[in-house]
Structure formats: C-alpha cells, structure tokens
N, C-alpha and C positions, 0 to 999 in steps of 0.2 A: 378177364372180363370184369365189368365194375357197374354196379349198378345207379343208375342215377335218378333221382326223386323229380318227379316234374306235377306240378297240377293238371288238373282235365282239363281246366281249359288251354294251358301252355301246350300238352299232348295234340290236343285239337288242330291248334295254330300248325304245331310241326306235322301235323299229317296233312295239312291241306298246302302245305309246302313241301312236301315227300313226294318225288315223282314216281310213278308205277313201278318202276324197275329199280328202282332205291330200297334200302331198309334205312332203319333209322338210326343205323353207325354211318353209313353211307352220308346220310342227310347231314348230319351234324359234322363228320368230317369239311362237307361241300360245304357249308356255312360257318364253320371255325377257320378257314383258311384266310393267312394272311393278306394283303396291301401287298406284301412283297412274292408271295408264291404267284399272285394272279400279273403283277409286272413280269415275274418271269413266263410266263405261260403265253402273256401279249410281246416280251421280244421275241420268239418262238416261231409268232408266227409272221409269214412274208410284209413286205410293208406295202402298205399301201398310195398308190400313188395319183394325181389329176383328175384322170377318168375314173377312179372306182368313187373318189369323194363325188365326181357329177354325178353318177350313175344313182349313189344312193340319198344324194339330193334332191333328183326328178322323182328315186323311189318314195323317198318322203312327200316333196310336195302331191302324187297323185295319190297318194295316201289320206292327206291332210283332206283334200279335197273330197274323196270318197266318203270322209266322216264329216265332211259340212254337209253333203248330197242328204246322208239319213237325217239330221237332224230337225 
C-alpha cells in the first residue's frame, strides 16, 4: 500500500467522481487505464450491426427533442 498526497480540492473533484460502491483504489484504477485496455474491453464485446446504429439514432433524436421540449 502507498500513500499518495493530493489537495482538497483535487480530493473533492475525485469524490465527486467516485461512484457509491468504488473506493478510491477503485476510482483511480478506472481512471488510469489505458487507450489500449478500453480497445480491448470494446473488441470484447458483440458488434454492432444496421438496426442497433438506427435504433440508437431514433434513441438520440427523441432525446434531442425531449431537451428542446424543456428549454
């Protein structure tokens, strides 16, 4: 175990980036990982194919739309 010096306010930033059920070996882990571990983790998983790009483009546009509605 190794202790690491951070300010209060950097402390701050990382807790309001620490999710509930992280600690912050956890946190800092999930945020030091590389470009190349998250490429692997994304060939991993299934590919995506026609229908799921439409599916989360209609997801987006009545999204987009939902946040013009409040505005």
């Amino acid at each position: 175990m190794s202790t690491i010096r951070v300010s209060d306010d950097v402390k701050e930033r990382l807790r309001d980036l620490k999710r509930d059920d992280e600690s912050f070996n956890d946190l800092l882990d999930r945020l030091s990982r590389s470009e190349k571990d998250v490429e692997a983790i994304a060939e991993s998983l299934p590919p995506v194919d026609d229908e799921d790009i439409q599916q989360m483009d209609e997801a987006r546009e009545r999204l987009n739309e939902s946040l013009e509605e409040r505005r």
